[in-house]
Chimera marker file (.cmm) of the C-alpha trace (Angstrom):
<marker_set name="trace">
<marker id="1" x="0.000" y="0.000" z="0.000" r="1" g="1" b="0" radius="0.5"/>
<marker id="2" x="2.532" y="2.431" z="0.678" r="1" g="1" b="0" radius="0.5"/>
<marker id="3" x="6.243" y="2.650" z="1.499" r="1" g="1" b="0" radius="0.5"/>
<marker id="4" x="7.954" y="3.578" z="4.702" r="1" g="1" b="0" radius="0.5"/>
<marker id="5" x="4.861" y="2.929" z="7.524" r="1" g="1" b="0" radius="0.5"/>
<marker id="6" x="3.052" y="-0.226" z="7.821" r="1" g="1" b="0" radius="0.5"/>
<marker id="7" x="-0.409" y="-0.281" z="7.095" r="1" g="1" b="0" radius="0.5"/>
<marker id="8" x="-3.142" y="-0.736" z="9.357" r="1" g="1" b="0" radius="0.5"/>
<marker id="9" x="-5.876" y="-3.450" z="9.842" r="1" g="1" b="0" radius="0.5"/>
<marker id="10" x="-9.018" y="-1.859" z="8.813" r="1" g="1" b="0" radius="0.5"/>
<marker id="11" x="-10.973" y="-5.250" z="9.412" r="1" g="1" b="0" radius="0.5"/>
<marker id="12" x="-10.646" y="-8.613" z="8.541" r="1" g="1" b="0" radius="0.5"/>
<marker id="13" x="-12.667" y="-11.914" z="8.326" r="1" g="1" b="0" radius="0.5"/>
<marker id="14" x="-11.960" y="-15.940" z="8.297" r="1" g="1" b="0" radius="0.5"/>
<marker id="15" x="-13.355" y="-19.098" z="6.688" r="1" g="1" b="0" radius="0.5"/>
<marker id="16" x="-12.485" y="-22.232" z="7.601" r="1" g="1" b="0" radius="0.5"/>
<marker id="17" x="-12.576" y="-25.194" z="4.931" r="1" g="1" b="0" radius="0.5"/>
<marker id="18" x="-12.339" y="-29.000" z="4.922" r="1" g="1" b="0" radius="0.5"/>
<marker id="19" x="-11.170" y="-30.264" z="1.406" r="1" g="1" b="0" radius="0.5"/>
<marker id="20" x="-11.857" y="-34.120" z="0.905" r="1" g="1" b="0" radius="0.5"/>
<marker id="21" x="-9.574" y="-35.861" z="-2.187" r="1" g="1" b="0" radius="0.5"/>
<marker id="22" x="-12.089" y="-38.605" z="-2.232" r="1" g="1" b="0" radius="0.5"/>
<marker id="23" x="-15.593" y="-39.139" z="-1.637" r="1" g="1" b="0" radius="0.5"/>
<marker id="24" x="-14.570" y="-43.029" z="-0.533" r="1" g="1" b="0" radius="0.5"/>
<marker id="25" x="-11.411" y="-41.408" z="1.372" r="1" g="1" b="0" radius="0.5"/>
<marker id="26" x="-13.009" y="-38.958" z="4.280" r="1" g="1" b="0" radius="0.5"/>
<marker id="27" x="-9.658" y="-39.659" z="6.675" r="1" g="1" b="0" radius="0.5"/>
<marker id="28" x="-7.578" y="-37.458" z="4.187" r="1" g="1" b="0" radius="0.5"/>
<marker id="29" x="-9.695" y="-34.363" z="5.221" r="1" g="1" b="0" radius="0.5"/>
<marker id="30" x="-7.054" y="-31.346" z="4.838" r="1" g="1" b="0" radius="0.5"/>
<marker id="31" x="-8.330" y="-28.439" z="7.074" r="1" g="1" b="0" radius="0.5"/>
<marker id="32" x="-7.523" y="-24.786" z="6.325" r="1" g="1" b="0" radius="0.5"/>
<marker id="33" x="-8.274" y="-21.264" z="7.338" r="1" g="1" b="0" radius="0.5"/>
<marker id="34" x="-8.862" y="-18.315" z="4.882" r="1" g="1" b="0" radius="0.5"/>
<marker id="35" x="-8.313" y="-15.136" z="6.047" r="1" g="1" b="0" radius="0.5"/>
<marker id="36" x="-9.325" y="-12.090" z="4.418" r="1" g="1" b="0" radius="0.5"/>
<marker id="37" x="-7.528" y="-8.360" z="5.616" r="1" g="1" b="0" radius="0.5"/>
<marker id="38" x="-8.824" y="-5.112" z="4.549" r="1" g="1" b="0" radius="0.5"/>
<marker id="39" x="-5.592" y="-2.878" z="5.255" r="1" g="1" b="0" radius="0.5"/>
<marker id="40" x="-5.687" y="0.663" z="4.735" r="1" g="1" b="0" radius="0.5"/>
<marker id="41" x="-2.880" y="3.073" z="4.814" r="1" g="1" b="0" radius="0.5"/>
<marker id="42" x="-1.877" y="5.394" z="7.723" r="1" g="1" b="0" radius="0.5"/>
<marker id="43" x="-3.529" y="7.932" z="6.168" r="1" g="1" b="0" radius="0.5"/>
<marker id="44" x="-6.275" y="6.462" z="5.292" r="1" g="1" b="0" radius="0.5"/>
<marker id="45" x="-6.997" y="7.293" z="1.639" r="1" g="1" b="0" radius="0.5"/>
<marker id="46" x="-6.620" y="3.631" z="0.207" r="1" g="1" b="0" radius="0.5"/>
<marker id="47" x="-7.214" y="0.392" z="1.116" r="1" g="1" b="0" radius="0.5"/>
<marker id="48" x="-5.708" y="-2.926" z="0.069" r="1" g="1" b="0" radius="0.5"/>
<marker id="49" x="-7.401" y="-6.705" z="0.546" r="1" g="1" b="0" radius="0.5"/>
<marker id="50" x="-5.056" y="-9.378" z="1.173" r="1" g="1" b="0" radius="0.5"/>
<marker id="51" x="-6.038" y="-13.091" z="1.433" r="1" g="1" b="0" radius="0.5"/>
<marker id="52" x="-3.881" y="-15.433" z="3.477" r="1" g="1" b="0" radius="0.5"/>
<marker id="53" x="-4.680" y="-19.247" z="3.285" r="1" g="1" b="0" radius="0.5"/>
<marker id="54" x="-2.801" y="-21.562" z="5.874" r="1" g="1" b="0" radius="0.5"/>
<marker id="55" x="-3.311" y="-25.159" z="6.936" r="1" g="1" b="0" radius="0.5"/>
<marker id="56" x="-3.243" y="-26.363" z="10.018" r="1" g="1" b="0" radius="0.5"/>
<marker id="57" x="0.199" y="-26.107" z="11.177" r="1" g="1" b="0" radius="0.5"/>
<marker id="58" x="0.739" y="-22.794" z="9.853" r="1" g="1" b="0" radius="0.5"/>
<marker id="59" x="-2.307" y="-21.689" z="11.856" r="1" g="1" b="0" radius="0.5"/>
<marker id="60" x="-0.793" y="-23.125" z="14.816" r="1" g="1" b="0" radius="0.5"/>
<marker id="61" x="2.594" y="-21.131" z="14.463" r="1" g="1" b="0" radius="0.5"/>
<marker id="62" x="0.699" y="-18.091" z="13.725" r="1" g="1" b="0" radius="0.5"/>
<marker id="63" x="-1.563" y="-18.113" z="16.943" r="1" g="1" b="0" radius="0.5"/>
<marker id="64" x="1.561" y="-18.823" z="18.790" r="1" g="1" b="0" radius="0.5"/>
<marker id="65" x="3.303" y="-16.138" z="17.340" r="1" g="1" b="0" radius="0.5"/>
<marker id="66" x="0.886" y="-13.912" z="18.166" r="1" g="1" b="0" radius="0.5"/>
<marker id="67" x="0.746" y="-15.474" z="21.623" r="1" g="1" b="0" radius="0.5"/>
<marker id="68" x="4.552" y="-13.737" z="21.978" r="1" g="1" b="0" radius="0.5"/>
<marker id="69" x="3.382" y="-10.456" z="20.768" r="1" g="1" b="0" radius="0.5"/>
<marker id="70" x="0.300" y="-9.907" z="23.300" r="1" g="1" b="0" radius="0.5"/>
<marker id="71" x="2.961" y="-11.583" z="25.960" r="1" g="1" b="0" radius="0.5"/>
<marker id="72" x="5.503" y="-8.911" z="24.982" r="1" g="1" b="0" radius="0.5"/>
<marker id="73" x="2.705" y="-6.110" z="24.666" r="1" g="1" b="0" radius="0.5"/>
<marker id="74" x="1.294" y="-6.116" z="28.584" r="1" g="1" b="0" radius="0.5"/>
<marker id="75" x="5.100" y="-6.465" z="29.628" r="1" g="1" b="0" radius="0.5"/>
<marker id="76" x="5.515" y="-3.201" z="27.812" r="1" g="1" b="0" radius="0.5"/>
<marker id="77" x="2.490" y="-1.825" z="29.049" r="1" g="1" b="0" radius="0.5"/>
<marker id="78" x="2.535" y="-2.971" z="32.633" r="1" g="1" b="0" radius="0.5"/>
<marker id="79" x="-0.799" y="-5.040" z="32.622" r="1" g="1" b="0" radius="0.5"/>
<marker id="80" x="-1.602" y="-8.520" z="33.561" r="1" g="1" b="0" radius="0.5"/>
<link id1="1" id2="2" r="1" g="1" b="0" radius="0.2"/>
<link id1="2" id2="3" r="1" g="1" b="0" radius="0.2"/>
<link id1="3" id2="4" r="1" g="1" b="0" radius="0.2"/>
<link id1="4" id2="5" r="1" g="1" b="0" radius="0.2"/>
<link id1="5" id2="6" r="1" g="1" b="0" radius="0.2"/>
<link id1="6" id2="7" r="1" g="1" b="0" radius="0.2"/>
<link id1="7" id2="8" r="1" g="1" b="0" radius="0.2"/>
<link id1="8" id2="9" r="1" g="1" b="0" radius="0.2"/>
<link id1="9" id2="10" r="1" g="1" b="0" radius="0.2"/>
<link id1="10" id2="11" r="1" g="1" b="0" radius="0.2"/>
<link id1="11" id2="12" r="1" g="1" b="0" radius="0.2"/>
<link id1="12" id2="13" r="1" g="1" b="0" radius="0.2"/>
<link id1="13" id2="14" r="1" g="1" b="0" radius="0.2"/>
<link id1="14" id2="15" r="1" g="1" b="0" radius="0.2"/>
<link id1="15" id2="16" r="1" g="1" b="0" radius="0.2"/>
<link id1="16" id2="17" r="1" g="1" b="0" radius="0.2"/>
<link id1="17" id2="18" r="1" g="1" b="0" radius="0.2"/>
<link id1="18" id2="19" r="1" g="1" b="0" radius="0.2"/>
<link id1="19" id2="20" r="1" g="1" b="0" radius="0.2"/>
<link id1="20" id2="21" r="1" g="1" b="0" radius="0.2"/>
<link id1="21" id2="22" r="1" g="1" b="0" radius="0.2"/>
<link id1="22" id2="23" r="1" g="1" b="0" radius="0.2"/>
<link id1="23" id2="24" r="1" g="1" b="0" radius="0.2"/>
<link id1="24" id2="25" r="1" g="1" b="0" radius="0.2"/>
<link id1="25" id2="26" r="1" g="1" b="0" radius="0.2"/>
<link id1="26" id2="27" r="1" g="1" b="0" radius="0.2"/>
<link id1="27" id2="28" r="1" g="1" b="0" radius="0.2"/>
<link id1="28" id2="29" r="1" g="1" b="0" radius="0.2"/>
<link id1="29" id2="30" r="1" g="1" b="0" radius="0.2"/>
<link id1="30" id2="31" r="1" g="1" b="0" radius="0.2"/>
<link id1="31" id2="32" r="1" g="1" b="0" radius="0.2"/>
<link id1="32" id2="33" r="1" g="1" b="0" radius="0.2"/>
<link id1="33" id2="34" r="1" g="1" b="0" radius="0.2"/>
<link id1="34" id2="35" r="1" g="1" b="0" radius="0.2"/>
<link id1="35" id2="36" r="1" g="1" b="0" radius="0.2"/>
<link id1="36" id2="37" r="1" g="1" b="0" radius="0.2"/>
<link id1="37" id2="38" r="1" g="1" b="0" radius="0.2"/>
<link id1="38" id2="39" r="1" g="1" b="0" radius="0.2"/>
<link id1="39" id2="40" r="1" g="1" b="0" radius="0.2"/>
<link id1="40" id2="41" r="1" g="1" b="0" radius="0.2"/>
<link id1="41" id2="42" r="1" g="1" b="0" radius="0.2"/>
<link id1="42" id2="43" r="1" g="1" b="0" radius="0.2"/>
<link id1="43" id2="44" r="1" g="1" b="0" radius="0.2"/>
<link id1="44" id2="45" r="1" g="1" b="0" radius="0.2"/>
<link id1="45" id2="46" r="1" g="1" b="0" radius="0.2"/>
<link id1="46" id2="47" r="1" g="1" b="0" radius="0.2"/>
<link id1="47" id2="48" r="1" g="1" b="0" radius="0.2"/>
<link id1="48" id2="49" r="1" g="1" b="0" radius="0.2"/>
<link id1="49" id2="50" r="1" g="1" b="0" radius="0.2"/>
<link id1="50" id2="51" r="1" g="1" b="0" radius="0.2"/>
<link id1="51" id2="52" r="1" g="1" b="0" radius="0.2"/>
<link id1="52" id2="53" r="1" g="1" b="0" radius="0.2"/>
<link id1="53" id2="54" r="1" g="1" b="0" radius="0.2"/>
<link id1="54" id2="55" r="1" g="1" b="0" radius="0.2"/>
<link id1="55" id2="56" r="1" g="1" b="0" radius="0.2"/>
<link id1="56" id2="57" r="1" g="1" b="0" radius="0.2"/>
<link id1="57" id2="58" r="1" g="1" b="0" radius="0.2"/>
<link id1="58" id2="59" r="1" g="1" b="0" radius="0.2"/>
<link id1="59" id2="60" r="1" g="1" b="0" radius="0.2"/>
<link id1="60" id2="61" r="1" g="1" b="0" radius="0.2"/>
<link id1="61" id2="62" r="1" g="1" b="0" radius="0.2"/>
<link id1="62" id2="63" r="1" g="1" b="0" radius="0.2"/>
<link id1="63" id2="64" r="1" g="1" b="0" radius="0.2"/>
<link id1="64" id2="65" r="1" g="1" b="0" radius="0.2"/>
<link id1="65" id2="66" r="1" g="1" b="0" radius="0.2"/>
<link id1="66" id2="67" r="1" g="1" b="0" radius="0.2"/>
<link id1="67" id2="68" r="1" g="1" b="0" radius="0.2"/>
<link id1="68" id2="69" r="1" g="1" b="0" radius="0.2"/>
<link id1="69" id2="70" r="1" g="1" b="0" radius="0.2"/>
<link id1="70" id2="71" r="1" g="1" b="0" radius="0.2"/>
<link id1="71" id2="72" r="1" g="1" b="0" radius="0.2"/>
<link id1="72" id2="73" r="1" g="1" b="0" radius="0.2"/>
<link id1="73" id2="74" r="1" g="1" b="0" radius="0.2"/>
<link id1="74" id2="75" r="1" g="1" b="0" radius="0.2"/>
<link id1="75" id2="76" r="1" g="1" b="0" radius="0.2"/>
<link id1="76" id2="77" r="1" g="1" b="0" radius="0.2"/>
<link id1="77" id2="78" r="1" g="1" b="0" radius="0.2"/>
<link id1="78" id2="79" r="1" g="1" b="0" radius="0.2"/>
<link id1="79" id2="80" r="1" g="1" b="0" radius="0.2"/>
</marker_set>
């Protein structure tokens, strides 16, 4: 969106999806998530979608990763 400042999440939204190879074969079930961003830029005169599809164990690194940033955050802040 633009260069130099990060944009900002404007709002976002999330499917989750089961994909089946075979109709006979329902154990190789594949799970992912779709998530949709609308990011707009600091100042706020455009705005960019982004779609970001991860399976399972990318989800779970993600979340995790987040985990550490809400962690670090109320350190910073002083909250509990």
């Amino acid at each position: 969106i633009m260069s130099g400042t990060a944009p900002k999440l404007k709002d976002f939204d999330y499917s989750v999806n089961v994909s089946v190879s075979s109709d006979k074969v329902l154990s190789m079930r594949t799970p992912s998530v779709s998530l949709s961003l609308s990011l707009s830029s600091p100042d706020g005169n455009s705005t960019k979608q982004a779609v970001v599809e991860m399976n399972r164990d990318e989800l779970d690194k993600v979340l995790k990763e987040m985990q550490k940033i809400e962690d670090e955050t109320l350190k910073l802040t002083g909250a509990k």
